[in-house]
C-alpha positions in Angstrom: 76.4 139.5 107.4 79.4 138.3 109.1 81.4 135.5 108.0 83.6 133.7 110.4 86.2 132.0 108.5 87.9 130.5 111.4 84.8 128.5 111.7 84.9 127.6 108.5 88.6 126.4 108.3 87.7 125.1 111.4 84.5 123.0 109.8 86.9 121.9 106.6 89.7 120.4 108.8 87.3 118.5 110.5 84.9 116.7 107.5 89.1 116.3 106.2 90.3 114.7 109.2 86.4 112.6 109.3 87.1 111.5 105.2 90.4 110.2 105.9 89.6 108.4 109.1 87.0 106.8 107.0 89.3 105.6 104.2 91.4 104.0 107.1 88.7 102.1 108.7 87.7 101.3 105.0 91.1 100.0 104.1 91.4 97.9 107.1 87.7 96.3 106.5 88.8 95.3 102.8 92.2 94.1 104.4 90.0 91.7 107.0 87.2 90.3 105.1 86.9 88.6 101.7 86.3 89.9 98.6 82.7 88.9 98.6 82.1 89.9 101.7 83.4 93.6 101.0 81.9 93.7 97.6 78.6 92.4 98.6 78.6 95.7 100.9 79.7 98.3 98.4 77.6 96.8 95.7 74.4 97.2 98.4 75.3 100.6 99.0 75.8 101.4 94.9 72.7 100.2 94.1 70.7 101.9 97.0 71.9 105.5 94.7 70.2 104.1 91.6 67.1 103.6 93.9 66.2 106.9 94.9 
């Protein structure tokens, strides 16, 4: 079995570089909308774990 680790690094750097472009967009959606807008959302997406 081979094992390409530049694939892998490759794989890391992008789900890292995916994460923190999702914290950004994130941070500028709780900046933009109100607290109950926001909160609604997460508590929507929180509950749907619990549902499974």
């Amino acid at each position: 079995m081979n094992i390409n680790f530049e694939e892998i690094n490759r794989e890391v750097e992008k789900n890292f570089k995916e994460r923190l472009n999702f914290i950004k967009i994130w941070a500028e959606y709780v900046k933009t909308h109100s607290d109950e807008d926001w909160s609604e959302q997460q508590n929507i997406l929180i509950n749907s774990q619990f549902n499974q």
